[in-house]
C-alpha positions in Angstrom: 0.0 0.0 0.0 1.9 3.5 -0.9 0.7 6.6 0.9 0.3 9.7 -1.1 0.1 13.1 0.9 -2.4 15.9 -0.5 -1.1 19.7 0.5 -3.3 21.9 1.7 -3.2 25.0 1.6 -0.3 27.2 3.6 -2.2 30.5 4.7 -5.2 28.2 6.0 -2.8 25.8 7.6 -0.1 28.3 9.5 -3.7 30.6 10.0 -5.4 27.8 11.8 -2.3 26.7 13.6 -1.2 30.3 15.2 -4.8 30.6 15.6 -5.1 27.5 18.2 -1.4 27.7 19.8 -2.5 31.2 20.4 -5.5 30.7 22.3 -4.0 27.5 24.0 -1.4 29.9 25.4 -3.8 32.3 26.6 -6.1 29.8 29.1 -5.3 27.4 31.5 -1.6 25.0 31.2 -3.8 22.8 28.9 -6.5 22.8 26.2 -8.0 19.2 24.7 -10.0 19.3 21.3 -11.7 15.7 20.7 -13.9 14.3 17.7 -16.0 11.2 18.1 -18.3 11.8 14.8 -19.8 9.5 12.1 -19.5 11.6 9.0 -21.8 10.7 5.6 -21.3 12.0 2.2 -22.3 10.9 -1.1 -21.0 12.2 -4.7 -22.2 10.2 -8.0 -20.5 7.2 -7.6 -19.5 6.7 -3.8 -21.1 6.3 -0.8 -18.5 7.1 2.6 -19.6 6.6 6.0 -16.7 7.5 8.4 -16.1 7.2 12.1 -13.8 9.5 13.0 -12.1 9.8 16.8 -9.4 11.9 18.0 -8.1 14.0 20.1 -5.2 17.3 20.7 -4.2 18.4 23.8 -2.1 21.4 23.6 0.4 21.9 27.2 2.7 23.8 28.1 5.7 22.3 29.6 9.1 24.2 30.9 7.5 27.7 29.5 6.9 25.7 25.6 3.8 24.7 23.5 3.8 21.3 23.3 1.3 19.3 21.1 0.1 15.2 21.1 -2.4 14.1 19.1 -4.2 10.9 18.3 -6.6 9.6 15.7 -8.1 7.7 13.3 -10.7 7.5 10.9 -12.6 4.0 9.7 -13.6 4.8 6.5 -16.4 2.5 4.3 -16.9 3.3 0.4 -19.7 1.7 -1.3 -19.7 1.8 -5.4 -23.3 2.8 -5.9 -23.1 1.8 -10.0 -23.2 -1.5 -10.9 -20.3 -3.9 -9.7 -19.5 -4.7 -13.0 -18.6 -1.4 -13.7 -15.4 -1.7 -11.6 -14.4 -5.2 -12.9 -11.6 -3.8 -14.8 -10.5 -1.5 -12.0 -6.8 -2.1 -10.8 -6.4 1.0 -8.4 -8.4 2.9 -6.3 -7.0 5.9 -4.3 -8.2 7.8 -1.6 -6.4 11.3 -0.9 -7.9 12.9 2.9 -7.1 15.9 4.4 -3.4 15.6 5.1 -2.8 12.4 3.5 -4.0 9.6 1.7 -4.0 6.0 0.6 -3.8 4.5 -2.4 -4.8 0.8 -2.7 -3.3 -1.5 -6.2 -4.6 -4.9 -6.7 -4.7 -7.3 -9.3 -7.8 -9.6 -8.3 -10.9 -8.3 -10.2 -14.6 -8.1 -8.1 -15.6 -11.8 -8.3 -17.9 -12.3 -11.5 -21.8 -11.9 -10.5 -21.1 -9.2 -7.3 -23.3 -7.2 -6.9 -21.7 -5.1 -4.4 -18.6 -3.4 -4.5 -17.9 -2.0 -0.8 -13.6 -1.3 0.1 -12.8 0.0 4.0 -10.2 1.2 5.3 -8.3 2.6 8.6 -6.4 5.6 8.0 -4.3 7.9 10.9 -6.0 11.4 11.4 -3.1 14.1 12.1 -3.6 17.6 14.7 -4.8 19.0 12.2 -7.4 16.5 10.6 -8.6 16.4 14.2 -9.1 19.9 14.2 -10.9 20.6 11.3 -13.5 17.8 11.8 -13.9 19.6 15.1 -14.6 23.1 13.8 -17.6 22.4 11.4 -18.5 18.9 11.5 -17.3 18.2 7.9 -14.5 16.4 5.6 -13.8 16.0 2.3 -12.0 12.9 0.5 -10.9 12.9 -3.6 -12.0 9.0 -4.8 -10.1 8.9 -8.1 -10.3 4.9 -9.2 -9.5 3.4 -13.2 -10.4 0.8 -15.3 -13.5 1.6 -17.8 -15.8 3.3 -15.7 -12.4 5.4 -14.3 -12.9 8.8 -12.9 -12.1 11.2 -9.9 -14.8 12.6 -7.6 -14.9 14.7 -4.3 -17.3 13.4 -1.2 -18.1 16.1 1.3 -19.0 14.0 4.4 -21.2 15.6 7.3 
């Protein structure tokens, strides 16, 4: 399995960063942010049901900002086409907030399926953990080949 990381945007990134350090400074010695959510979303070829759980605690130890985060994200996509549509289909690739997972196999969807359902478990950075936290939302790329080939974005909420 190769990992392929997405960049996001700087500005919103260092923003959101200086944003939170600066406010962790500014209360007590510690501030925890934690997300236990099950986010939907559906473009027009993928179903994604996520539960995501996580957590940053910002500290401050021997006068410095210190941060440790934990999280992960159980991710289930569901083809809503026909299976057949994906028999051809060697890679599908998943690209999340700051990362992503791309997932190559040579074994095509058995012949008659009529379900095409792939989950994964993926690692949630700070900052994944903080923008689920903020709004309640996340958005993954699905980009998959063979015939029916393509590349969508699901908002999940």
């Amino acid at each position: 399995m190769e990992m392929r990381i997405i960049k996001i945007p700087i500005i919103t990134t260092l923003l959101t960063a200086t944003l939170l350090l600066f406010t962790a400074c500014q209360k007590d010695d510690t501030q925890d942010i934690h997300v236990d959510q099950v986010l939907t979303g559906t473009s027009t070829h993928w179903q994604v049901d996520a539960d995501t759980e996580g957590s940053v605690i910002f500290k401050e130890e021997a006068g410095k900002l210190k941060v440790v985060s934990d999280g992960t994200m159980q991710m289930t996509l569901k083809y809503l086409g026909e299976a057949s549509d994906l028999e051809d289909m060697k890679t599908l690739e998943i690209a999340y907030g700051t990362g992503g997972i791309k997932s190559e196999s040579d074994q095509s969807l058995v012949e008659g399926e009529t379900d095409a359902t792939f989950s994964y478990k993926v690692s949630l950075n700070a900052m994944d953990v903080i923008n689920i936290s903020n709004d309640g939302t996340y958005e993954i790329r699905v980009t998959w080949d063979g015939k029916s080939g393509s590349e969508e974005a699901v908002k999940m909420k």
